[in-house]
C-alpha positions, 0 to 999 in steps of 0.5 A, a space after each residue: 581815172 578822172 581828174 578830180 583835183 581841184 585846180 589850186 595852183 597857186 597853193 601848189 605854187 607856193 608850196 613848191 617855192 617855199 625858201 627857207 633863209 638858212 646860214 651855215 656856219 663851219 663847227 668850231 672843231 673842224 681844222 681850217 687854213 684860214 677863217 672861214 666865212 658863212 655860207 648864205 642860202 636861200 633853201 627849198 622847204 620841198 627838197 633835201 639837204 644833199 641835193 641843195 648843199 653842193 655850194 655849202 661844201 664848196 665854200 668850205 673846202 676852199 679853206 681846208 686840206 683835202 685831209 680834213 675833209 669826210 662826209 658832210 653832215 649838218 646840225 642845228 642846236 645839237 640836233 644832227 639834220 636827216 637828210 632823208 627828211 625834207 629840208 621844210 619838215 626839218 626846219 618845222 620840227 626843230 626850229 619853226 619859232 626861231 628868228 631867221 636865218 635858221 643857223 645851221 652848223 658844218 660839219 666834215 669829220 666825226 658823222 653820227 652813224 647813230 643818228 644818220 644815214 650815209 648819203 654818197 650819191 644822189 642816187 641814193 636819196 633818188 631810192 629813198 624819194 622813189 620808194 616814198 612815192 610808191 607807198 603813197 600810191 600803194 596808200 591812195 590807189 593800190 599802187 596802181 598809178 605808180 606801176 602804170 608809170 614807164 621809167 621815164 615818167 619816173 625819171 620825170 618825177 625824181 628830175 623835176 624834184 632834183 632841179 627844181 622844175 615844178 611844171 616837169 614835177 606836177 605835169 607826172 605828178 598830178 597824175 598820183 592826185 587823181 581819183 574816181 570822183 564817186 569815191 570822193 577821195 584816195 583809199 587812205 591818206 599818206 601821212 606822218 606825224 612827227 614829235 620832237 620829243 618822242 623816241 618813235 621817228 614818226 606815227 603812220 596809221 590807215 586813215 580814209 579821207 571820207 567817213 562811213 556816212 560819206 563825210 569829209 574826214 578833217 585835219 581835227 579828225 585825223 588828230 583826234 584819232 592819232 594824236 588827240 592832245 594836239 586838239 585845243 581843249 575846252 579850256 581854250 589851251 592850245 598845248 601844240 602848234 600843227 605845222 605842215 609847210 610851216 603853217 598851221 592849217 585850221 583843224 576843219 580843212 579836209 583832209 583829202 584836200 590837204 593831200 592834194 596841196 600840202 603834201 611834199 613832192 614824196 607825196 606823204 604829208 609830213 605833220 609837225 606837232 610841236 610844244 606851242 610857244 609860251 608867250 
């Protein structure tokens, strides 16, 4: 396959060395021996929540019995946190017009099995990160990067991620955003939407980044054909803000493009559609 990305380094750059400042604060209800001070972090939008949190967990076992300690688990606003999401799609849906910090509360007893996947072990968010990656590639070239790849090359990926070493990331990575240059782009677009006020988690649907007549398919176009109330209407109301990485990319970028740069070490781009802020 021929190297056709285009070498946008410092998008990538910045994408992967986005921090969110976050404090966390120990629930109200957990049994502590004495107070318990906030935790101050500085969390990376392109990882998960287990994988930057072993501090968080640290702090506040200092104060409590080994007892009252169960598996930690995050909230914001009522909202439980799925650690499975990454950290920067999480702060985008719930909480993109809030000042910072972002306040996120602690947790240790009373885990919402309802809403939440158990996480015992890096190991496992490693599978969920793995198997993301090989639907993309299935997505964007039938899966057949991802199955050249030997284990160790895996390994790179999931090590890179894990300890936030970005040139060991897109050294395997890049290989995955690679494309025969008369194609003009992957098969299909790895992509989810999501809403905060919808019961469906996400919505994922087939889309080509270059149309029948050979046009470049847009950011407008792939929400004109998934989510057409995200478009501004002709009156000039904007109802939603689109966030990917917590900006919103004009509605003209190419997709394809947006694949490339914008989308997370798991290779999908995770879109944020929330209600724009009324002034």
């Amino acid at each position: 396959m021929q190297q056709a990305m285009a070498d946008d380094k410092d998008v990538l750059r910045d994408v992967w060395f986005g921090r969110i400042p976050t404090c966390f604060t120990l629930y109200q209800d957990e049994i502590t021996e004495r107070e318990a001070e906030p935790f101050y972090l500085l969390l990376p939008r392109v990882s998960y929540l287990p994988l930057v949190t072993d501090k968080v967990r640290k702090h506040f076992q200092k104060v409590m019995k080994p007892d009252d300690v169960g598996e930690m688990w995050f909230e914001y606003e009522g909202t439980p946190l799925k650690w499975h999401y990454p950290i920067g799609l999480l702060f985008d849906l719930y909480a993109s017009n809030t000042t910072l910090p972002w306040s996120i509360f602690v947790h240790f007893k009373n885990f919402p099995q309802q809403d939440l996947l158990h996480c015992p072990s890096n190991s496992v968010i490693e599978a969920h990160f793995m198997s993301s990656i090989k639907e993309a590639d299935a997505l964007k070239h039938k899966g057949a990067v991802v199955n050249e790849m030997q284990k160790k090359d895996h390994k790179q990926l999931w090590m890179g991620l894990q300890n936030d070493k970005f040139d060991q990331f897109w050294a395997m990575n890049r290989k995955l955003m690679e494309y025969p240059t008369e194609e003009g782009g992957f098969r299909y677009i790895p992509f989810r939407i999501y809403q905060v006020t919808s019961n469906r988690p996400f919505i994922q649907k087939l889309f080509r980044p270059v149309a029948s007549d050979g046009c470049p398919h847009t950011l407008g176009d792939l929400l004109k054909e998934v989510f057409p109330a995200a478009i501004p209407q002709n009156d000039g109301q904007k109802k939603y803000q689109v966030m990917i990485h917590g900006i919103e990319p004009m509605l003209e970028t190419p997709i394809q493009w947006l694949s490339e740069h914008l989308s997370y070490p798991d290779n999908f781009l995770h879109i944020s559609i929330i209600p724009a802020p009324s002034d």
